[in-house]
Each structure stands twice: as structure tokens, then as C-alpha cells.
N, CA, C and O atoms as a GROMACS GRO file, in nm:
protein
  460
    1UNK      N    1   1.823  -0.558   0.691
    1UNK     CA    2   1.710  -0.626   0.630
    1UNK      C    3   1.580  -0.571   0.685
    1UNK      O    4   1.569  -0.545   0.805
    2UNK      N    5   1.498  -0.555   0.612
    2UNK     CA    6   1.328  -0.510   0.663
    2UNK      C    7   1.264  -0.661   0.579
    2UNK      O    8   1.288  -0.738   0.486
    3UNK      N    9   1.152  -0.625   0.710
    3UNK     CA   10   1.024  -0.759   0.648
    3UNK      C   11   0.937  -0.628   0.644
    3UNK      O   12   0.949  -0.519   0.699
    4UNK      N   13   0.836  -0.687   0.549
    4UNK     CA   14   0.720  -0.656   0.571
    4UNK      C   15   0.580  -0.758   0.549
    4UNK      O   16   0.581  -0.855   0.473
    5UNK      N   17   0.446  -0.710   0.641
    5UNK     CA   18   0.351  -0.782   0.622
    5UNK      C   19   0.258  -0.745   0.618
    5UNK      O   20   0.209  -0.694   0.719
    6UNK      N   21   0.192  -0.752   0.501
    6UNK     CA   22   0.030  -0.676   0.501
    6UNK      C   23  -0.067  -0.736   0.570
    6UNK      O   24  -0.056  -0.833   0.646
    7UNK      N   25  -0.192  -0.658   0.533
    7UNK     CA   26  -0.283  -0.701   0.636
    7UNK      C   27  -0.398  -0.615   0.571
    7UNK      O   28  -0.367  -0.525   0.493
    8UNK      N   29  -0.567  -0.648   0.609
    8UNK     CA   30  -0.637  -0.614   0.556
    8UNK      C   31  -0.704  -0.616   0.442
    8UNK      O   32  -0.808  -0.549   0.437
    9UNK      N   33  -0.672  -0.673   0.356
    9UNK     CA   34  -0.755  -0.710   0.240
    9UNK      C   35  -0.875  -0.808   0.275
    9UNK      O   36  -0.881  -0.885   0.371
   10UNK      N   37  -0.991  -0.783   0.155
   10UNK     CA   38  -1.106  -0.914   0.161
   10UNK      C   39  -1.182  -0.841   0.034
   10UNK      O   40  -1.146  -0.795  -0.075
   11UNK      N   41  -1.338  -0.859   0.126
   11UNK     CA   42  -1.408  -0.848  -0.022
   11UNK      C   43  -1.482  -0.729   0.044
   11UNK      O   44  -1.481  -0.718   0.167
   12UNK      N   45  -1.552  -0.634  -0.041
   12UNK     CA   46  -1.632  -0.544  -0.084
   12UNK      C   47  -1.636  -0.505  -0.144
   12UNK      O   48  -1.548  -0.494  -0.230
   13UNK      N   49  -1.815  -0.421  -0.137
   13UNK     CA   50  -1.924  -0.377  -0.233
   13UNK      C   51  -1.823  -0.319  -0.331
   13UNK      O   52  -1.705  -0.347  -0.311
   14UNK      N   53  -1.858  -0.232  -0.446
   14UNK     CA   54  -1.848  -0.121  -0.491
   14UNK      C   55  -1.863   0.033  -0.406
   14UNK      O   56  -1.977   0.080  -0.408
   15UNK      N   57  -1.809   0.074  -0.369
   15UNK     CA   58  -1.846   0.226  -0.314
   15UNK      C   59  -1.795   0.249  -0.167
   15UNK      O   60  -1.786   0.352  -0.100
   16UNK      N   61  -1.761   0.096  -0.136
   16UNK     CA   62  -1.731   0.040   0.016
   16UNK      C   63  -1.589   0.155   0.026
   16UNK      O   64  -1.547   0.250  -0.041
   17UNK      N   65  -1.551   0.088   0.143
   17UNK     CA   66  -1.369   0.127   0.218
   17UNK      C   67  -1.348   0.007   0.240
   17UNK      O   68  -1.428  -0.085   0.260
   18UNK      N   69  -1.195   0.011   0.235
   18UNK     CA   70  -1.100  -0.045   0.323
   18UNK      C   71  -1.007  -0.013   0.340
   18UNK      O   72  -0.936   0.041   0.255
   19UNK      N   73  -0.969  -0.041   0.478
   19UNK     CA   74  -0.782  -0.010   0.531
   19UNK      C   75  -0.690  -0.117   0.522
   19UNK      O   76  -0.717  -0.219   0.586
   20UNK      N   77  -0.564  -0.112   0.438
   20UNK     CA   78  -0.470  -0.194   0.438
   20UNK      C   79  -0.382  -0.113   0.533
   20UNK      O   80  -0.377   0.009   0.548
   21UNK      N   81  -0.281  -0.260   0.625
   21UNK     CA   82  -0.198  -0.206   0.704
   21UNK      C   83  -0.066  -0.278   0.668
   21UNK      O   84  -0.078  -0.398   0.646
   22UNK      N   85   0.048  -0.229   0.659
   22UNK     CA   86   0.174  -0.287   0.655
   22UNK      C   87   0.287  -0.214   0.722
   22UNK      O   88   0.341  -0.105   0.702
   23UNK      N   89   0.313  -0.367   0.855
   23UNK     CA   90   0.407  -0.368   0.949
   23UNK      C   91   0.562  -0.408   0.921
   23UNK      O   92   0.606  -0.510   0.868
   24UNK      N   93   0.619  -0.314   0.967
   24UNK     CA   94   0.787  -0.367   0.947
   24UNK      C   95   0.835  -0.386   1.018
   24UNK      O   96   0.813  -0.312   1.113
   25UNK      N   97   0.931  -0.488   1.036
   25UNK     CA   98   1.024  -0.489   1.126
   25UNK      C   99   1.204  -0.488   1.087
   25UNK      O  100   1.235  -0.489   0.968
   26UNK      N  101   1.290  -0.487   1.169
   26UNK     CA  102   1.406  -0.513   1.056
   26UNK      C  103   1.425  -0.352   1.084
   26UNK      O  104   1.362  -0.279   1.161
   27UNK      N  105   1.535  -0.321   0.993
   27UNK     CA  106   1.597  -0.191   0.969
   27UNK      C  107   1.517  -0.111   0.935
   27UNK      O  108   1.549  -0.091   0.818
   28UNK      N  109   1.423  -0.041   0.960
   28UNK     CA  110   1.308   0.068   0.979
   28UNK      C  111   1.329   0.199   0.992
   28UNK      O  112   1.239   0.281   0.971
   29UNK      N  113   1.441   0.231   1.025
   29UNK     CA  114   1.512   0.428   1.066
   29UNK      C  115   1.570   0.462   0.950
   29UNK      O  116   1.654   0.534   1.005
   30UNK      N  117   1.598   0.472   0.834
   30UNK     CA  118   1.660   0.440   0.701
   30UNK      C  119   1.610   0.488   0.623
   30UNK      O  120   1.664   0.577   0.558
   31UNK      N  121   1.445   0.431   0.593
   31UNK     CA  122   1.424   0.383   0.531
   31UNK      C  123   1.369   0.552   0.390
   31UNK      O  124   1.264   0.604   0.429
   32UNK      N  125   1.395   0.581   0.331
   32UNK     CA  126   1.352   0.703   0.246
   32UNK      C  127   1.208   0.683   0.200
   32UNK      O  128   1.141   0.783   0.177
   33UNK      N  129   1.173   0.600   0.190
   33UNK     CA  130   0.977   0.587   0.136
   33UNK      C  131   0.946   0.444   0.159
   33UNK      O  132   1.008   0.339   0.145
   34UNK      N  133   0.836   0.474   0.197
   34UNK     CA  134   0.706   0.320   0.183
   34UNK      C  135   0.596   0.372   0.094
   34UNK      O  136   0.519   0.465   0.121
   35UNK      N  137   0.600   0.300  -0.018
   35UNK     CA  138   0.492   0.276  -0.075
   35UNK      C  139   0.368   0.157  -0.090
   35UNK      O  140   0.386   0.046  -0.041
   36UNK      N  141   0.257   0.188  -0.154
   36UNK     CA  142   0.168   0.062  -0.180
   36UNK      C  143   0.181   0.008  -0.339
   36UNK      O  144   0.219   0.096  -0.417
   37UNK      N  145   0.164  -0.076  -0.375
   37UNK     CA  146   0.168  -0.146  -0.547
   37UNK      C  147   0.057  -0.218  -0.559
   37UNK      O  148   0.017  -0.271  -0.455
   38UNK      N  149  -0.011  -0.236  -0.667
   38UNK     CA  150  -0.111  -0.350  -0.676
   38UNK      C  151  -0.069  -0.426  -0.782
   38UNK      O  152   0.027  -0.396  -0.854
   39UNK      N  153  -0.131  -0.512  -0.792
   39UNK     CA  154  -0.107  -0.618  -0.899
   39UNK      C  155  -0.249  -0.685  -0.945
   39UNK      O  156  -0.275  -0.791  -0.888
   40UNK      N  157  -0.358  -0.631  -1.050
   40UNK     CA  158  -0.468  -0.716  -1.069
   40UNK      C  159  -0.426  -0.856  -1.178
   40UNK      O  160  -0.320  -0.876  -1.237
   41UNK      N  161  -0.562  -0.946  -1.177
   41UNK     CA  162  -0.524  -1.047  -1.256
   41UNK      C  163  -0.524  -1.016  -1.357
   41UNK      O  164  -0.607  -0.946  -1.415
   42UNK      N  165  -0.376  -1.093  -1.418
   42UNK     CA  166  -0.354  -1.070  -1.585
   42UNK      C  167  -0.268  -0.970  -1.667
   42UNK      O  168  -0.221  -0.965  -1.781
   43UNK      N  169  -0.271  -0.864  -1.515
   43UNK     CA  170  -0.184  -0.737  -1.510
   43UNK      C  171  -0.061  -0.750  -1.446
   43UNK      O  172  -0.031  -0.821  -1.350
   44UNK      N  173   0.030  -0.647  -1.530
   44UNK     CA  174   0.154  -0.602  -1.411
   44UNK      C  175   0.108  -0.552  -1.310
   44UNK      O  176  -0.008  -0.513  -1.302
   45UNK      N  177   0.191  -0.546  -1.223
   45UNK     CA  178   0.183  -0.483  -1.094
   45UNK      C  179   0.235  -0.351  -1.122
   45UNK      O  180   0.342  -0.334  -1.180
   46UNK      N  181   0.143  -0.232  -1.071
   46UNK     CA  182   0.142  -0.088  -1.094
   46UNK      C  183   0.203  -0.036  -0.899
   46UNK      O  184   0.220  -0.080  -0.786
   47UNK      N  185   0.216   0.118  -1.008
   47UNK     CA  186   0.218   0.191  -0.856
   47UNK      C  187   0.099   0.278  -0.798
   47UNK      O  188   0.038   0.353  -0.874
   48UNK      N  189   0.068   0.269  -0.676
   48UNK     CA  190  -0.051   0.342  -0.640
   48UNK      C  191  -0.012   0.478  -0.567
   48UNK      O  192  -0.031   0.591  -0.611
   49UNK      N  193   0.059   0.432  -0.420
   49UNK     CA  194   0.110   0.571  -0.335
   49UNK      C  195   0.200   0.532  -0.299
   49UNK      O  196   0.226   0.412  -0.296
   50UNK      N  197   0.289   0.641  -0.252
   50UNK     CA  198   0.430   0.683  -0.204
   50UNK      C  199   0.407   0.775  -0.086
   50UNK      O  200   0.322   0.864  -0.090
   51UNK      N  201   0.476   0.755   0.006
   51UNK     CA  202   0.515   0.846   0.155
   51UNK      C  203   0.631   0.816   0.167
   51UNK      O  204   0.670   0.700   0.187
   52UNK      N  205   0.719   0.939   0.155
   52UNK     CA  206   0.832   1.002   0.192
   52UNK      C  207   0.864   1.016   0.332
   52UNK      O  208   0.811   1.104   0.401
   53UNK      N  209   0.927   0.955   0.365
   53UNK     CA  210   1.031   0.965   0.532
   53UNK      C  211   1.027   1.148   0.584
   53UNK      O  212   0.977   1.197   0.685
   54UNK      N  213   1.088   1.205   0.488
   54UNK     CA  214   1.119   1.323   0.491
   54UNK      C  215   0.970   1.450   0.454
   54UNK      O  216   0.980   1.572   0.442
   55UNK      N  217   0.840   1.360   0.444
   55UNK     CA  218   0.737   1.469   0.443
   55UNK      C  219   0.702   1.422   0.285
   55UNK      O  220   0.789   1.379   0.209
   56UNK      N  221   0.555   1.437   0.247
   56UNK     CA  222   0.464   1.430   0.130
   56UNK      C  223   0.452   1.325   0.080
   56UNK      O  224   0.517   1.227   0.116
   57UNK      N  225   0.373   1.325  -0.005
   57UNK     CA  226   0.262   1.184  -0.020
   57UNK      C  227   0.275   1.207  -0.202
   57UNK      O  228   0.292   1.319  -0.251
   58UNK      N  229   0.262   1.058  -0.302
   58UNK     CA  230   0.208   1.026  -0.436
   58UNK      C  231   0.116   0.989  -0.501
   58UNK      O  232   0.083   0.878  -0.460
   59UNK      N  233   0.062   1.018  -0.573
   59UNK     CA  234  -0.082   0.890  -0.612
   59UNK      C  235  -0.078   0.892  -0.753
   59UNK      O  236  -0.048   0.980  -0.833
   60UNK      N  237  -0.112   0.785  -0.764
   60UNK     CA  238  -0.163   0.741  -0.883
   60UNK      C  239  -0.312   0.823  -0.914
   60UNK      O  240  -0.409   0.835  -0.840
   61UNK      N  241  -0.286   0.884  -1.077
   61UNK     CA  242  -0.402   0.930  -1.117
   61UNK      C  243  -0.548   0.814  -1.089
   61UNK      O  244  -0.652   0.860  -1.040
   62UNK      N  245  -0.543   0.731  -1.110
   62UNK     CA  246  -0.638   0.641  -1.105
   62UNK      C  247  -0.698   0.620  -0.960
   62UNK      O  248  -0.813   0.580  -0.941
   63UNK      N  249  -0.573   0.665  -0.823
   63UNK     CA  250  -0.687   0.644  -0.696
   63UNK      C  251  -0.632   0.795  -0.668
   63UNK      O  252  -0.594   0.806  -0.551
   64UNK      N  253  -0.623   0.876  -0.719
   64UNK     CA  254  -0.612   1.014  -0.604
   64UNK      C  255  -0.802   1.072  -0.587
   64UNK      O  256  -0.905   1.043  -0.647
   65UNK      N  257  -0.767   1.159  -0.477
   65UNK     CA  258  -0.871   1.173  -0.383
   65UNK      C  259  -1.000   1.063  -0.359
   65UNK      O  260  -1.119   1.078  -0.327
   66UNK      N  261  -0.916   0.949  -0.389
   66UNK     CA  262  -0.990   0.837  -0.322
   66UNK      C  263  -0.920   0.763  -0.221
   66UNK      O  264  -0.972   0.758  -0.110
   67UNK      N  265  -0.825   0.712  -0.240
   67UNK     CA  266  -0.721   0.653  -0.137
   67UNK      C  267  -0.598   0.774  -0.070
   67UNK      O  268  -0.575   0.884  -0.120
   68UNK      N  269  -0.530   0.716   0.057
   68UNK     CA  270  -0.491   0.790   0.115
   68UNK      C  271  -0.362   0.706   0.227
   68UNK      O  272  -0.374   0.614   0.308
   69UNK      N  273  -0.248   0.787   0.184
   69UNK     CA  274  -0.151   0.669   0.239
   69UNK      C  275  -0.047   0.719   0.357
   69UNK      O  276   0.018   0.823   0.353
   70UNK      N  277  -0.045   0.628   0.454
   70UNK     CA  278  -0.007   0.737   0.582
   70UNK      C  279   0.119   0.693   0.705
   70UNK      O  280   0.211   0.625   0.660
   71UNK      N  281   0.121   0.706   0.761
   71UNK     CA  282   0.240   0.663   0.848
   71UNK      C  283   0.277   0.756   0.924
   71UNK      O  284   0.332   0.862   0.893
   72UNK      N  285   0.236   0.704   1.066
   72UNK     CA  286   0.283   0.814   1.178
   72UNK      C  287   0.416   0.805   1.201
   72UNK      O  288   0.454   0.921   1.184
   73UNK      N  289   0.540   0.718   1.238
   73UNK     CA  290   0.666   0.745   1.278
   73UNK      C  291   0.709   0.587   1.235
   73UNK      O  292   0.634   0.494   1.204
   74UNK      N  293   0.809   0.588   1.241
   74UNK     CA  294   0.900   0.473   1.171
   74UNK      C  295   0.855   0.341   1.272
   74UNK      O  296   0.862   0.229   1.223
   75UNK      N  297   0.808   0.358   1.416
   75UNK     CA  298   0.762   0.226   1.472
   75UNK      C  299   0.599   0.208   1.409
   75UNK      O  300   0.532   0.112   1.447
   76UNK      N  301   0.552   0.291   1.325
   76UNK     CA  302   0.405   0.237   1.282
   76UNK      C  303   0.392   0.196   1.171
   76UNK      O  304   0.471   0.216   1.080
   77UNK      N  305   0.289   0.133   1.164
   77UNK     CA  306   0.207   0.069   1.036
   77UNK      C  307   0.223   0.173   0.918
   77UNK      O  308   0.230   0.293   0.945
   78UNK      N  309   0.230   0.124   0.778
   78UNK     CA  310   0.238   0.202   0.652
   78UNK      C  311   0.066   0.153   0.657
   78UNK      O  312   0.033   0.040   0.692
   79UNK      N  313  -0.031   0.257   0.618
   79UNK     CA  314  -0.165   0.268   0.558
   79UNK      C  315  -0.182   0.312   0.453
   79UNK      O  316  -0.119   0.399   0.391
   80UNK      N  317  -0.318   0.217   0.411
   80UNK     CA  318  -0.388   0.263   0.304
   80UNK      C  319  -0.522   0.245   0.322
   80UNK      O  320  -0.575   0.137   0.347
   81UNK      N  321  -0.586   0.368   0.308
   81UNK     CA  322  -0.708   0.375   0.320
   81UNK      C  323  -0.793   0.410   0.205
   81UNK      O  324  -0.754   0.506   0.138
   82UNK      N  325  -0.895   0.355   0.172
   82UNK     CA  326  -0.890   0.315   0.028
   82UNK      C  327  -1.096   0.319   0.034
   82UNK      O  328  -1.176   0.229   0.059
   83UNK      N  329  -1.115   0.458   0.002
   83UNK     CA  330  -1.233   0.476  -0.004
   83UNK      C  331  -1.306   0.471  -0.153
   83UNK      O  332  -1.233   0.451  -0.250
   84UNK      N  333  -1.480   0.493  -0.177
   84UNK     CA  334  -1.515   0.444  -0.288
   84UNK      C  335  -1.471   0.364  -0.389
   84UNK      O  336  -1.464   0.393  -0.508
   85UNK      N  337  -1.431   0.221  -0.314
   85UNK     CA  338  -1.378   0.123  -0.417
   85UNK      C  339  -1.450   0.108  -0.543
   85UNK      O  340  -1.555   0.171  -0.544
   86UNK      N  341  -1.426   0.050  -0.639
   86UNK     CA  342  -1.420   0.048  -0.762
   86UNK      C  343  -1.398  -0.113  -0.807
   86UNK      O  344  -1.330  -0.180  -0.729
   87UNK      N  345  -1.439  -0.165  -0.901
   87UNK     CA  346  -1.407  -0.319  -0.948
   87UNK      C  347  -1.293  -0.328  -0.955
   87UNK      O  348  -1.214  -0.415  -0.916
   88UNK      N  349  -1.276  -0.202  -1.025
   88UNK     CA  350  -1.060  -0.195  -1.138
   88UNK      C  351  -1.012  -0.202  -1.009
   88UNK      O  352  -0.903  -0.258  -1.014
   89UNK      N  353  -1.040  -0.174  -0.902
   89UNK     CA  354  -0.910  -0.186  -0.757
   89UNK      C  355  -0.935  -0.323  -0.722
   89UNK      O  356  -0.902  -0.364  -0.610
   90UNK      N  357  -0.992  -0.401  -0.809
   90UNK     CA  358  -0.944  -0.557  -0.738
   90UNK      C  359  -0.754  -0.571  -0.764
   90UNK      O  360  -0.690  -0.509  -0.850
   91UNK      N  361  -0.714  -0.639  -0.694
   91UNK     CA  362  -0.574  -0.676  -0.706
   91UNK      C  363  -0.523  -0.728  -0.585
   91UNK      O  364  -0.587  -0.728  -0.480
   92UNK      N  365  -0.417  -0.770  -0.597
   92UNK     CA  366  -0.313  -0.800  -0.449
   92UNK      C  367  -0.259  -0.692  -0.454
   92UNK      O  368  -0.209  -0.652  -0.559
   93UNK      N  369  -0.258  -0.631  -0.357
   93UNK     CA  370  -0.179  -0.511  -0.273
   93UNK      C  371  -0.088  -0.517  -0.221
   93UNK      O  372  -0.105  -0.596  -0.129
   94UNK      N  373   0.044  -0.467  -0.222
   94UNK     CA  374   0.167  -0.472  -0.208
   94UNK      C  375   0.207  -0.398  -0.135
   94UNK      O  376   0.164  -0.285  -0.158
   95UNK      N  377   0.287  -0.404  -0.033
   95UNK     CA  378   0.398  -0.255   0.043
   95UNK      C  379   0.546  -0.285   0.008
   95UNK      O  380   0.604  -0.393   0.014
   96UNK      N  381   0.589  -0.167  -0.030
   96UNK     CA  382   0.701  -0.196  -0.043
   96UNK      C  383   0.810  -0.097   0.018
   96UNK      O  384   0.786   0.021  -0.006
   97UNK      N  385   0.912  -0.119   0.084
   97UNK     CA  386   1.002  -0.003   0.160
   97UNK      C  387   1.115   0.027   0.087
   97UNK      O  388   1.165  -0.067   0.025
   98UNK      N  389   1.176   0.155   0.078
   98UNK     CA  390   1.318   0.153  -0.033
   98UNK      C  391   1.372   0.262   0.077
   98UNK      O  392   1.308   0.336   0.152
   99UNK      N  393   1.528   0.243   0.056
   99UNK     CA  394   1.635   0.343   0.108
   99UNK      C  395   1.761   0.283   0.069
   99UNK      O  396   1.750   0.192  -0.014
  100UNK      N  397   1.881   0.312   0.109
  100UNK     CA  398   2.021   0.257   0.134
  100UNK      C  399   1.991   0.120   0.161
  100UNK      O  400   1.953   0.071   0.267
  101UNK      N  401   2.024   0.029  -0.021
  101UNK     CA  402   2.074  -0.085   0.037
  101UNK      C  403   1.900  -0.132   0.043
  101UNK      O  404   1.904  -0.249   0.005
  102UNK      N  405   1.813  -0.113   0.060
  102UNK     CA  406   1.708  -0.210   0.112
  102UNK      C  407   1.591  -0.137  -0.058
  102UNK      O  408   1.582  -0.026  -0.110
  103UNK      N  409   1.519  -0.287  -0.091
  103UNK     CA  410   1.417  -0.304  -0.187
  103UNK      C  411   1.346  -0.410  -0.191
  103UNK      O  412   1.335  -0.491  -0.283
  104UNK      N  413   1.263  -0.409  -0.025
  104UNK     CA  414   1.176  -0.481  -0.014
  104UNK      C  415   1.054  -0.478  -0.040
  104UNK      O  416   0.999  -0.370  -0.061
  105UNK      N  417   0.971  -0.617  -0.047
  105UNK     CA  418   0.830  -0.653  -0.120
  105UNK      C  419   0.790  -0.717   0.013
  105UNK      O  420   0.860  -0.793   0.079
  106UNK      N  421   0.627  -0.661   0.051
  106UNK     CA  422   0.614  -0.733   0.170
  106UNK      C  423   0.520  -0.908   0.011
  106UNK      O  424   0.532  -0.919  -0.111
  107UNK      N  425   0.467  -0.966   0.083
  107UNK     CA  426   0.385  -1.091   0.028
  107UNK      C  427   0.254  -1.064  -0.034
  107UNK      O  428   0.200  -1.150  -0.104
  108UNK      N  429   0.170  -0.881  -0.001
  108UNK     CA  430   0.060  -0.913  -0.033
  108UNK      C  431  -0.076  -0.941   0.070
  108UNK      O  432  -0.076  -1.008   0.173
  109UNK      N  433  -0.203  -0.861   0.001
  109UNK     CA  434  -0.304  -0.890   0.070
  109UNK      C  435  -0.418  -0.862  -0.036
  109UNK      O  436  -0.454  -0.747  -0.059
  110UNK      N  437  -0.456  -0.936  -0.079
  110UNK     CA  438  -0.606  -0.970  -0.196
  110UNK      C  439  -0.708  -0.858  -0.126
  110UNK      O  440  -0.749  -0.842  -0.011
  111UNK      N  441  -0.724  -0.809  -0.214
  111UNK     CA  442  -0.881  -0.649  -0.234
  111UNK      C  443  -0.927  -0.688  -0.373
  111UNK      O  444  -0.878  -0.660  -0.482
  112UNK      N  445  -1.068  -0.782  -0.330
  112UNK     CA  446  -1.158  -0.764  -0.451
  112UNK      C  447  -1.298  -0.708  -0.363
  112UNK      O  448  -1.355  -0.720  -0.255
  113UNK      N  449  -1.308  -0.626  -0.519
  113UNK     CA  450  -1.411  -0.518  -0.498
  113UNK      C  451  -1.563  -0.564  -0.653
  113UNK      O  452  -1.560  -0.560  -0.776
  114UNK      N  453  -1.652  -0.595  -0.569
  114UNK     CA  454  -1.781  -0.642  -0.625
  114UNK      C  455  -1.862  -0.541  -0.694
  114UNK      O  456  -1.890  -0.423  -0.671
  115UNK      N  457  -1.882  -0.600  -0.760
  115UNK     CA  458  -2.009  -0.465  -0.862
  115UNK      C  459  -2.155  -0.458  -0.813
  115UNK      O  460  -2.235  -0.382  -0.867
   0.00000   0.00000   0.00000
């Protein structure tokens, strides 16, 4: 079993940053990718980035070379660093971990971004 728990969301400008962080605990050595998801109001929940266990990174056309998603070794935080926000990146932000057996959803952390 893996948990996960985000962290970092709130409010800012337009043009602002922020870093989301999501901690795991649980079966963590496994794991083949952590990604981020958002979910705005009214919307499905989309995919944003992907980091591979095994090396390289995904993005969504909509945040590439704006956001940036990272992870030093299986005891650290999954990041997202999430520069020149935008309104459309309001949403709850999601981490999610996949491998053998595991397709976890951490709970979420609210990013609204002001005009």
C-alpha cells in the first residue's frame, strides 16, 4: 500500500509560482511513475506531468515549459513547480503513484490562480 499527501496549494496572482509537494509513505521502491493530475471546477480531472522511476519527465501541452516535475530518490517528495500561473491552472492538484499492484490518489491540494 502507498499513501500519499499533498501539500502546497493556496492562492496567487497571475504570473506568480508555486511548489506543490507530495509525500509517500507505504511501498515506495516499486513504484514505476509519480505523476501530478488536476481537476478544475466543472471539469474532469486531466493529466499534467509524469516522472518515471527509471529516468524522464511528461507534460501536458498546456503547462510545458512552465511547470516542472521532480523527485530526487524514492525517500523524497514528488514536486511540482509551477511557474507563470495562469487562471486555467486553478484546480485541485492531485499526485498520483502507479507500479505493480498499486493506483494510488493522494486527497489533493486547491491552486487558485487570480487575474
Amino acid at each position: 500500500q502507498v499513501q500519499l499527501v499533498e501539500s502546497g496549494g493556496g492562492l496567487v496572482q497571475a504570473g506568480g509560482s508555486l511548489r506543490l509537494s507530495c509525500t509517500a509513505s507505504g511501498s515506495i521502491y516499486n513504484l514505476d511513475a509519480m505523476g501530478w493530475y488536476r481537476q478544475a471546477p466543472g471539469k474532469q480531472r486531466e493529466w499534467v506531468a509524469t516522472i518515471f522511476t527509471r529516468g524522464g519527465t511528461k507534460y501536458a501541452d498546456s503547462v510545458k515549459g512552465r511547470f516542472t516535475i521532480s523527485r530526487d530518490g524514492a525517500r523524497d517528495p514528488l514536486l511540482l513547480q509551477m511557474n507563470s500561473l495562469k487562471p486555467e491552472d486553478t484546480a485541485v492538484y492531485y499526485c498520483k503513484a502507479r507500479g505493480p499492484g498499486v493506483s494510488t490518489w493522494g486527497k489533493g491540494t486547491l491552486v487558485t490562480v487570480s487575474s
